[in-house]
Backbone as a printed PyTorch tensor [residue, N CA C, xyz], in Angstrom:
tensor([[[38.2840,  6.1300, 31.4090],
         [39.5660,  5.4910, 31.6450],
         [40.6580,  6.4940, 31.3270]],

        [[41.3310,  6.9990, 32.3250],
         [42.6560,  7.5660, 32.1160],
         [44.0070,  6.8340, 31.6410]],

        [[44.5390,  7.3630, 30.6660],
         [45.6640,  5.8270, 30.2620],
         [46.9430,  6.5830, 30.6110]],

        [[47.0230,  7.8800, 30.7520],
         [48.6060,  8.4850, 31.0480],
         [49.3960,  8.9060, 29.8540]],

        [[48.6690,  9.2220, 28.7420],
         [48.7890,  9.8290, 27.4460],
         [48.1810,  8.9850, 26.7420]],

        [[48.5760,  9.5480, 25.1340],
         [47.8960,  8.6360, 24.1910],
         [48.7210,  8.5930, 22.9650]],

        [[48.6450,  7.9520, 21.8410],
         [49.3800,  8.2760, 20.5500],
         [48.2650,  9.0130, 19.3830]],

        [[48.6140,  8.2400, 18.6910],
         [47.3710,  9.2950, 17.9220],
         [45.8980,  9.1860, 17.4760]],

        [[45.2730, 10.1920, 17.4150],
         [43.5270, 10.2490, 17.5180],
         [43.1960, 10.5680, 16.0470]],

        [[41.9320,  9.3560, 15.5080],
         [41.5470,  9.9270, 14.1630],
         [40.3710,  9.8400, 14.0710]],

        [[39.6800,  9.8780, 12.7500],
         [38.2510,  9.2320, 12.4710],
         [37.5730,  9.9310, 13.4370]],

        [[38.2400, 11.3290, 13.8220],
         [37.2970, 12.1660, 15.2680],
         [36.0730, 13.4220, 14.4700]],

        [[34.8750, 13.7790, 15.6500],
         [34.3830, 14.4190, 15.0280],
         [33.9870, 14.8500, 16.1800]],

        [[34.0300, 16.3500, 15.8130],
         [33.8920, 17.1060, 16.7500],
         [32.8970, 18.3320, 16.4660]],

        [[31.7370, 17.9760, 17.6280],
         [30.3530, 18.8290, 17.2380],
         [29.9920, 19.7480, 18.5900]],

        [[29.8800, 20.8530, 18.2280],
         [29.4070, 21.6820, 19.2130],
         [27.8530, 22.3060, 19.1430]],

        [[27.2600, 22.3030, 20.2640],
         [25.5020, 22.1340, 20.4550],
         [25.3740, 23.5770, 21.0510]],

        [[24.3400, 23.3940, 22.4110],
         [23.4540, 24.4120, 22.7510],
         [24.4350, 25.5190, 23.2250]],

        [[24.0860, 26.6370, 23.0980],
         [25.1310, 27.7350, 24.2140],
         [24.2590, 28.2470, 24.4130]],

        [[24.3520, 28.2140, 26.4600],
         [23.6550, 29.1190, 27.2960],
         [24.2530, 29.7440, 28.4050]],

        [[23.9110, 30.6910, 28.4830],
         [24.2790, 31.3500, 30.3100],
         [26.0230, 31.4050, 30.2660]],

        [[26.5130, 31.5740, 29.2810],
         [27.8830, 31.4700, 28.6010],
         [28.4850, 30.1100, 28.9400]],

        [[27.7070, 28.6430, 28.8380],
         [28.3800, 27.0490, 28.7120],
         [27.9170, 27.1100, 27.1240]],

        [[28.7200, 26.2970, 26.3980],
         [28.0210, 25.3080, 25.0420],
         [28.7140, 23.8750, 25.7300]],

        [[27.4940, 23.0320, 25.1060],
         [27.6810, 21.8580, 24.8080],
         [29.1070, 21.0220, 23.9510]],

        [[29.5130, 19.9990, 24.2590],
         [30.6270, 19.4360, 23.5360],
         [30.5470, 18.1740, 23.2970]],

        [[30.3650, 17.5000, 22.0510],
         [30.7440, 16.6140, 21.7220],
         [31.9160, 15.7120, 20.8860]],

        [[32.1770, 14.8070, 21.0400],
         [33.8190, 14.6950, 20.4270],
         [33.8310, 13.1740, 20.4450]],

        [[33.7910, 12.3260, 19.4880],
         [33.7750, 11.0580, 19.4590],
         [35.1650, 10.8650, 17.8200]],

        [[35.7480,  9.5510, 18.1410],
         [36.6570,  9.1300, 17.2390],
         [37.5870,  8.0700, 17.8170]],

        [[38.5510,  7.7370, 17.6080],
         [39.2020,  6.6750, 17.5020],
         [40.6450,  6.9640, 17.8820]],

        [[41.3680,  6.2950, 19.1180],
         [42.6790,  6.4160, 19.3100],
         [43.7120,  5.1330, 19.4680]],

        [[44.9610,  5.2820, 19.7350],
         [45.4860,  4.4940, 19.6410],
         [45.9340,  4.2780, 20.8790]],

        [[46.2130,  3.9210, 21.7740],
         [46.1730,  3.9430, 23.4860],
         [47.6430,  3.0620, 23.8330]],

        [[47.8750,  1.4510, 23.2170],
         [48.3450,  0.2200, 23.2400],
         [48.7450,  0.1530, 24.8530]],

        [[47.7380,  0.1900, 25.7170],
         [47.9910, -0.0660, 27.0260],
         [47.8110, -1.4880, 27.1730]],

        [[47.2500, -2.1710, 26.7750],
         [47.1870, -3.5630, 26.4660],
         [46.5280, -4.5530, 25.4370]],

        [[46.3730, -5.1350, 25.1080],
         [46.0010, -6.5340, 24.4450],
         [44.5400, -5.8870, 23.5460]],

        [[43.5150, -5.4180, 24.8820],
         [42.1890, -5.2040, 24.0230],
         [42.3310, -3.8870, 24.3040]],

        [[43.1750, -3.1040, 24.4940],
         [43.2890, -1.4720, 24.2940],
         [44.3520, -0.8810, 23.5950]],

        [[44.6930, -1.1150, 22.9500],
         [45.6110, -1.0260, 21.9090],
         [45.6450, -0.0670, 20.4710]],

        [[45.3240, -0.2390, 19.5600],
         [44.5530,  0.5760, 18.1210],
         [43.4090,  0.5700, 18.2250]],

        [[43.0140,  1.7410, 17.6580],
         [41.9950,  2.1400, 17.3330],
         [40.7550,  1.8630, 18.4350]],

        [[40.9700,  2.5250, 19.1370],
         [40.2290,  2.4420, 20.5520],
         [39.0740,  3.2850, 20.5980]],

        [[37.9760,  2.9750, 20.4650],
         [36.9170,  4.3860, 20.7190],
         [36.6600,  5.2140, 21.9440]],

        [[36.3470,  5.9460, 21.4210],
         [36.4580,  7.4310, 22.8780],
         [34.8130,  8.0260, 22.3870]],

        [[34.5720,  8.4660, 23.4730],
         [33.1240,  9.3330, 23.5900],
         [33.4010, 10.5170, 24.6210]],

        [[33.6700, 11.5830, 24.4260],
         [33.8740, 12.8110, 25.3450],
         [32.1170, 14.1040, 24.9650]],

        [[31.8820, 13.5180, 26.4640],
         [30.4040, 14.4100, 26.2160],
         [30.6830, 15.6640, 27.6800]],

        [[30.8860, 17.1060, 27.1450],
         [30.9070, 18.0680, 28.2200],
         [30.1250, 19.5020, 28.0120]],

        [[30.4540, 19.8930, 28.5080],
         [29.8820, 21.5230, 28.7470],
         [30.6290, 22.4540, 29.3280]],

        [[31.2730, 23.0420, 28.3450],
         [32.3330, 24.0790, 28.7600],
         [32.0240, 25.3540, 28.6640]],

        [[32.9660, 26.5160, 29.5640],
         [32.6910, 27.5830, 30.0270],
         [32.9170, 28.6760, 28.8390]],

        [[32.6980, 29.1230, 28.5530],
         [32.5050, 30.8490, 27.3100],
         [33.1670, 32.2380, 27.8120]],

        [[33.8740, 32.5080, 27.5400],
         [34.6610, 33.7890, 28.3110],
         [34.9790, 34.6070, 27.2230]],

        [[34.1650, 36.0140, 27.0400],
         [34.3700, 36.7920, 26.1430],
         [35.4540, 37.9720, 26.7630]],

        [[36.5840, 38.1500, 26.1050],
         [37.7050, 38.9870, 26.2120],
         [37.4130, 40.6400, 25.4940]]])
């Protein structure tokens, strides 16, 4: 769900996994505050599961 910003994110934890072929793994779970409506409002949970790119400079 895209909400068009957010207010603020807590109770987050943020874990990074496998690195291969220059991707690692991403995990990122915690709690935001959204108040787009009624049952989305405080303390909203989020789950962000990706695999991002590695670029050595």
């Amino acid at each position: 769900m895209y909400v068009f910003g957010h207010h603020d994110v807590y109770d987050t934890t943020l874990a990074f996994g496998r690195m291969a072929a220059e991707h690692i793994e991403l995990a990122w779970d915690g709690l935001c505050d959204v108040f787009w409506s009624s049952d989305f409002a405080e303390a909203v949970p989020f789950q962000c599961r990706c695999v991002a790119s590695v670029r050595h400079r």
